[in-house]
DOROMAR-412336 format. One record per residue (C-alpha): residue in three letters; x, y, z. Coordinates in steps of 0.5 Angstrom, whole numbers, plus 500, padded with zeros to 3 digits. Layout:
ALAXYZ/...
This chain:
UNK500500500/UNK503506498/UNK504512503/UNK499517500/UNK493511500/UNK497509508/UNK496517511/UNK488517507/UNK486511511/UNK489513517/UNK485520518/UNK478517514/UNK479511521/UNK481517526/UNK475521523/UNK471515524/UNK474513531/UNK474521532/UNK465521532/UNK463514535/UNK468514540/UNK467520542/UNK460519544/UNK461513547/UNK465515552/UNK460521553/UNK456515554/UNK460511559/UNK462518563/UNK454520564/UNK452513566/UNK448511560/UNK452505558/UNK451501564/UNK451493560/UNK457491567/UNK452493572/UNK453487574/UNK461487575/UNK460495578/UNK456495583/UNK460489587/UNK465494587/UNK462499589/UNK460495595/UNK467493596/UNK471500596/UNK465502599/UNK463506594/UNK456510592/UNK455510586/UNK450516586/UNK456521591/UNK460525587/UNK467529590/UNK470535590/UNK477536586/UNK480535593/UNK477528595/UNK477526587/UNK486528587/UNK486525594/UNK482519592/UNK488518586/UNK494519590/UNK492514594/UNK490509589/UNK496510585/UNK500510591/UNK497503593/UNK499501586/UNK505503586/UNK507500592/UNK503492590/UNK508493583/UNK513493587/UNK512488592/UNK511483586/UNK517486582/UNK521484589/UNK518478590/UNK518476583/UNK523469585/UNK518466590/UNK511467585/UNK509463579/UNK509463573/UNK516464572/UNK518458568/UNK525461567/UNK526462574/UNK527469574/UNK530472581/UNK528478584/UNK528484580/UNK534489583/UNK531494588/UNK532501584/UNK530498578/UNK524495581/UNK522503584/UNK523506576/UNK519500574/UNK513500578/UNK513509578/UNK514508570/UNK508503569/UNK504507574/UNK505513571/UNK503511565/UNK510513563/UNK512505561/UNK519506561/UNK524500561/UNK530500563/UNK531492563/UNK529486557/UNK523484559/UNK524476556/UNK531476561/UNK528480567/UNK521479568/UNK517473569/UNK510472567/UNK507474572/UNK510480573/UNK509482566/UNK501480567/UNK500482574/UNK504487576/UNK505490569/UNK499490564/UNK494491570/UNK498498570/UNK497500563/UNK489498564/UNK490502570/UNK494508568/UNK490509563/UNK483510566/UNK487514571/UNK488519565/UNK482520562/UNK478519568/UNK482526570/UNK482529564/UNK474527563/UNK474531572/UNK476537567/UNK471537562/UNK466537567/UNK469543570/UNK469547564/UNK461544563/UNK458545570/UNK455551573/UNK456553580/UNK457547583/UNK462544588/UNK464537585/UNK466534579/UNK465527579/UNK467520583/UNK474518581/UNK473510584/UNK467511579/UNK470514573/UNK477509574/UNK471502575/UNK467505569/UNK474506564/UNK477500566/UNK471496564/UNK467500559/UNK473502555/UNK479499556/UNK478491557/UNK474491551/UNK477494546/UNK483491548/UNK481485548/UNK478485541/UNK485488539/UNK489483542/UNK485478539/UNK487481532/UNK494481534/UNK495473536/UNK490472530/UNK497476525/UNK502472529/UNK503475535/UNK506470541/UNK501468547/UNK503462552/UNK505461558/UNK510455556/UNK517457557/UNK522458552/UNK522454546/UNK529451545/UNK531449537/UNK537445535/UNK540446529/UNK543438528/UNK547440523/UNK551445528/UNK549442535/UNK548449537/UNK542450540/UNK537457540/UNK532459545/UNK527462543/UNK523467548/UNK516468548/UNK510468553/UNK503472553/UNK505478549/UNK499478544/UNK494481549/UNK499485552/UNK501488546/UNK493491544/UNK493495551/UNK500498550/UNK497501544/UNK490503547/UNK492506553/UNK497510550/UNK503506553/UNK508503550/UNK511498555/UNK514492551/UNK514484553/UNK520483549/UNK526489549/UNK526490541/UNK518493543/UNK514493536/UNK520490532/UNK519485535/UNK516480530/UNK512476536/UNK509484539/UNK508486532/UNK508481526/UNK506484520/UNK504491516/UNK497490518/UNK499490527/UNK503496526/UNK498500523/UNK493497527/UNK497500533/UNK497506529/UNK490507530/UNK490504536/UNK495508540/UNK492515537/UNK483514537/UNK482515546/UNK487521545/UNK483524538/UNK476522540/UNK478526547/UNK476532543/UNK469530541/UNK468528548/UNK469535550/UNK466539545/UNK459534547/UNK460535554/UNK460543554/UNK455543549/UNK458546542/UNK462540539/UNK465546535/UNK470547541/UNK473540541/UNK474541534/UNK478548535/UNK483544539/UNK482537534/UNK485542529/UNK490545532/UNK492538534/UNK492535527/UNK496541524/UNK501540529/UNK501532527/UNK501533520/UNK506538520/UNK511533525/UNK510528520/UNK512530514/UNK518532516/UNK519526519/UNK517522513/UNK521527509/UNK527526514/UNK527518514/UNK527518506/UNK534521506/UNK540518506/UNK543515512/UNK550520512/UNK553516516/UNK552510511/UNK552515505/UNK560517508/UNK562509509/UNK560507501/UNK557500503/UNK550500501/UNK545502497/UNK540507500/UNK535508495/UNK529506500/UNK531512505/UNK534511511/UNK533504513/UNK538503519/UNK535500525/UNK528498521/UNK525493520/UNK524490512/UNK517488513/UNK515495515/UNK520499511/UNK522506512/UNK515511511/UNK511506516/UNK516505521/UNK517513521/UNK509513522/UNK508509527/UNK514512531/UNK512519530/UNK505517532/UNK508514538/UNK511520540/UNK506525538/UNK502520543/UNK505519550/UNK505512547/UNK512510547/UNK513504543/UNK517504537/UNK518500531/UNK524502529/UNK531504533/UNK531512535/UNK538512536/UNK538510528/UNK534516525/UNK537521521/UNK539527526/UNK534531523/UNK529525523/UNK530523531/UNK529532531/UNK521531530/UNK522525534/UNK524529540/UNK520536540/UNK514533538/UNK514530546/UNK517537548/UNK511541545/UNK508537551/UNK505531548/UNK499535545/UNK499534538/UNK495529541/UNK498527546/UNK496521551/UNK490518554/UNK486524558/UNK493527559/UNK493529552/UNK487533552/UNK487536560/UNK494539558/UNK491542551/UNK486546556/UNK491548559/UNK494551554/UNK488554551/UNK486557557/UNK493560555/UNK491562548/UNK484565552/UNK488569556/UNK492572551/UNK486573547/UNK483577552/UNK489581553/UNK489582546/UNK482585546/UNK482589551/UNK477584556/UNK477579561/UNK478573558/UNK473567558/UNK473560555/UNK466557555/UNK462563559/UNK468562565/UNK472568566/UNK479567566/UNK482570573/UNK489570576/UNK488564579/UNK486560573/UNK492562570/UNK497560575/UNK495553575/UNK495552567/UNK502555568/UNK505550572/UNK501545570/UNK505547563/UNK511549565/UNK512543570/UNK515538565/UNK520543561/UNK523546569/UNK523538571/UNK526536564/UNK533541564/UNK535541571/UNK535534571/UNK539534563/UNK543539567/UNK545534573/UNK546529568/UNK551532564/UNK555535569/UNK556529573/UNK561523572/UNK555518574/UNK550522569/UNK556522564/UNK557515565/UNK550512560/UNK553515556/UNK555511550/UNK556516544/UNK560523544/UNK559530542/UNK552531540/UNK548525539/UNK550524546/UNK547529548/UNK542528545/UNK541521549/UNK540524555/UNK536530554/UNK531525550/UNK530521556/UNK529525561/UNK523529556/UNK521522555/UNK520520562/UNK517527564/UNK512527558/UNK510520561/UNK512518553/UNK517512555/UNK521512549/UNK528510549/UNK534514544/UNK537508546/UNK545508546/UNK544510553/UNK544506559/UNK539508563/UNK540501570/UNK544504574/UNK541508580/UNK543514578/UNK538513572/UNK532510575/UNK533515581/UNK532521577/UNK528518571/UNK524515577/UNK522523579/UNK521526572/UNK515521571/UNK513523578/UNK513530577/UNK510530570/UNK505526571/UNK501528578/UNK505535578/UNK500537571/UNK494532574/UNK494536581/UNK493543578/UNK488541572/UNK484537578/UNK484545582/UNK482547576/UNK477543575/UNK474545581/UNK476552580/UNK472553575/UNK466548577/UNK464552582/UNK464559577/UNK457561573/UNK456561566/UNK457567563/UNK452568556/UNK457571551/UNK457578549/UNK458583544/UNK466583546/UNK467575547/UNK473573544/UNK470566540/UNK474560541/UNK471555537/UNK473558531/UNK479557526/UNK482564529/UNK482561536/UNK486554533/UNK491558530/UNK493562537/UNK493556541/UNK498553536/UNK502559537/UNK502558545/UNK504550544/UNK510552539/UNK513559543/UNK511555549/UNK516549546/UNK521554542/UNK523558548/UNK524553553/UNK527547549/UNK531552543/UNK537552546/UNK538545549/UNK535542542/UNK541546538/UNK546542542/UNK543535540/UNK540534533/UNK541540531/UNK547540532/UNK549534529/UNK545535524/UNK550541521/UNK556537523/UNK552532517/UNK552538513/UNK545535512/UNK540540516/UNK533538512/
């Protein structure tokens, strides 16, 4: 399938997925869909929860440290006590303490970032247990706060913005176990491995020498870390893998999976605040970010490889295809990974550190500009509103009035909340690539010199404080310095933006509805998505623009091949 026909299908299944996706999660978020009342309401009776109770934004942010808290601790335990479970056919020890901790924060957070091989490292039952129950989790945690946002935007002079024990049960069962599990039939139907056998082991008799073979349940491991914008892998090469992801169909599957709960996010919201024009404001300015993204990142990859160019030892007539595999070629292995880090999805189907300079540019800045364009699952479209609230602001500023979004006026308040919700990632992301590089331990992942190297660093901690969880490769991220201080950026970039959206949720819950005026500065308008795009890209440029131009940027020009 060419690219042209590949890009049509891809944004004609999104504009499908975009309508009835959307509804459906107005439906399962308003209580309309209600088919595992059976399933729910034992729940309920459990966590001793009533179904009709809401709470305020405090009692709905202290209901998510505490869950996310209790599951980061039981990760852990599981990861530690790993030797002593079962399911464990290859007799895997305990998970060392460090790496543990990175583990457990990263899939929590629903960052997935994997400092270890999965098939030499852990066990199945960690990977069932501990690790895919957390990608289910995370993300509902997610959308259940960005949903906690809408409603504060959507309700009038009201103290609460829903229930987060219902919002969590209702994602998980409504929207993430189904879907996945349809996807991940497709997966094991395309090759994708699932068993609990052990290794299999084959012996060449003409050699003697014997291969092991990892596998395990990954098939439908693989389906939820794409639809929950998670990215984590049960084997290290991740979506090279031919047992994760085995054909040109699983790859574009991923594709779709990975981008539908971010993209349909922007229906949700216009349905909820009752203008549909308003989410399509965002989704427009989240598309042109995407597009332009990825197609200077197709425009990158399908250059030469300089490095290879400089060594005359291949021809490289179908763009760069070091570090891709075959059976995707370059143009869909560059799509799948510029679509996982516009997400904060994270998986790959190709090498990173393997792109062209400019080609792992895209690949880097389209996380920095604060995975948006569309970002994650909820994450993605509460810190889109936060930017917007910027955008609002700025308008209003510009005509001379105080500014509202959807009849809230826009107070000092309001903006310093969305401020540090914004500003939180960058902050977090150049002080920690500043301790790295200035210190023998930080230094000491390093596997490459000069720019590149750089480039290694900076890109991992802005993979883990956008909660992406991509890797550059190159760097060696198990040591203690790594899992340490990877372990406090995806703290910070996953609850120190989810906590201030919540006190904005509730900021602006409690405000009346204001009609609009003569002077109201429209914001489901084609004017507006242009000043929201401006405040994602200056946001971005003037904050990364000097770190950027001493990694890829950098190395770029070294090449000579700065396009």
């Amino acid at each position: 399938m060419s690219l042209a026909i590949t890009l049509a299908v891809l944004f004609l299944l999104l504009a499908v997925i975009w309508r009835f996706l959307g509804q459906y999660l107005v439906c399962v978020y308003s209580g309309k869909v209600c088919f595992l009342g059976f399933v729910e309401r034992p729940i309920y009776r459990i966590l001793g929860v009533n179904k009709d109770s809401e709470q305020t934004w405090k009692r709905y942010s202290g209901a998510l440290i505490i869950f996310s808290s209790v599951s980061l601790i039981l990760s852990y335990a599981i990861l530690r006590l790993q030797g002593q479970l079962p399911f464990n056919p290859q007799h895997l020890g305990a998970v060392p303490q460090a790496l543990s901790w990175n583990t457990s924060v990263s899939f929590v957070t629903n960052t997935n970032w994997q400092n270890y091989a999965g098939e030499t490292t852990m066990s199945y039952f960690s990977q069932m247990v501990s690790l895919s129950v957390q990608q289910f989790l995370s993300a509902a945690a997610g959308v259940a706060v960005a949903v906690a946002l809408i409603r504060g935007f959507a309700r009038n002079n009201a103290s609460t913005i829903g229930n987060f024990w219902i919002d969590m049960i209702r994602g998980v069962f409504y929207i993430f176990l189904p879907i996945s599990f349809i996807a991940g039939l497709i997966f094991v139907w395309q090759g994708s491995v699932q068993t609990l056998k052990g290794p299999a082991l084959i012996t060449n008799h003409l050699t003697g020498i014997t291969q092991t073979i990892a596998r395990g349940p990954a098939g439908f491991m693989e389906a939820i870390k794409e639809f929950g914008t998670n990215g984590g892998g049960f084997f290290n090469a991740n979506g090279s893998h031919p047992f994760e992801n085995p054909t040109a169909l699983t790859a574009f599957l991923s594709i779709i999976l990975l981008l539908s709960i971010p993209v349909a996010l922007t229906y949700t919201f216009g349905k909820m605040v009752g203008n549909i024009k308003q989410g399509l404001a965002l989704l427009a300015a989240v598309v042109f970010i995407f597009a332009i993204w990825t197609g200077f990142s197709l425009k990158a990859e399908a250059s030469p490889n300089p490095a290879v160019s400089a060594a005359h030892v291949v021809s490289q007539n179908n763009g760069n295809m070091v570090g891709k595999e075959t059976r995707f070629g370059s143009n869909l292995t560059d799509l799948y990974n510029i679509s996982s880090t516009q997400t904060s999805t994270g998986s790959v189907a190709g090498a990173n550190d393997s792109f062209t300079p400019i080609g792992g540019f895209w690949l880097l800045t389209g996380m920095m500009l604060g995975e948006v364009t569309p970002g994650g699952a909820g994450s993605g479209l509460y810190t889109l509103l936060l930017f917007a609230l910027i955008a609002v602001f700025l308008g209003g500023l510009m005509v001379g009035r105080t500014p509202e979004y959807l009849g809230k006026k826009i107070q000092a308040k309001e903006v310093k909340l969305a401020a540090f919700g914004i500003l939180v990632m960058p902050i977090t992301v150049l002080i920690l690539v500043g301790i790295a590089v200035s210190i023998p331990s930080g230094r000491a992942g390093v596997s490459n010199f000069g720019p590149h190297g750089f480039t290694e660093i900076l890109y991992a901690f802005t993979s883990q404080a956008n909660n992406n969880g991509s890797a550059f490769a190159g760097l060696n991220g198990n040591s203690d310095f790594y899992n340490i201080a990877g372990s406090i950026a995806m703290l910070l970039g996953r609850f120190m933006i989810m906590l201030p959206c919540l006190a904005l949720a509730g900021v602006l819950a409690a405000k009346n509805i204001s009609p609009d005026g003569l002077g109201t500065f429209k914001t489901d308008t084609p004017m507006f998505a242009v000043l929201v795009i401006g405040v994602i890209l200056v946001v971005g440029g003037l904050t990364f623009f000097p770190a950027v131009a001493l990694g890829p940027i950098l190395e770029g020009l070294t090449h000579g091949k700065l396009y």
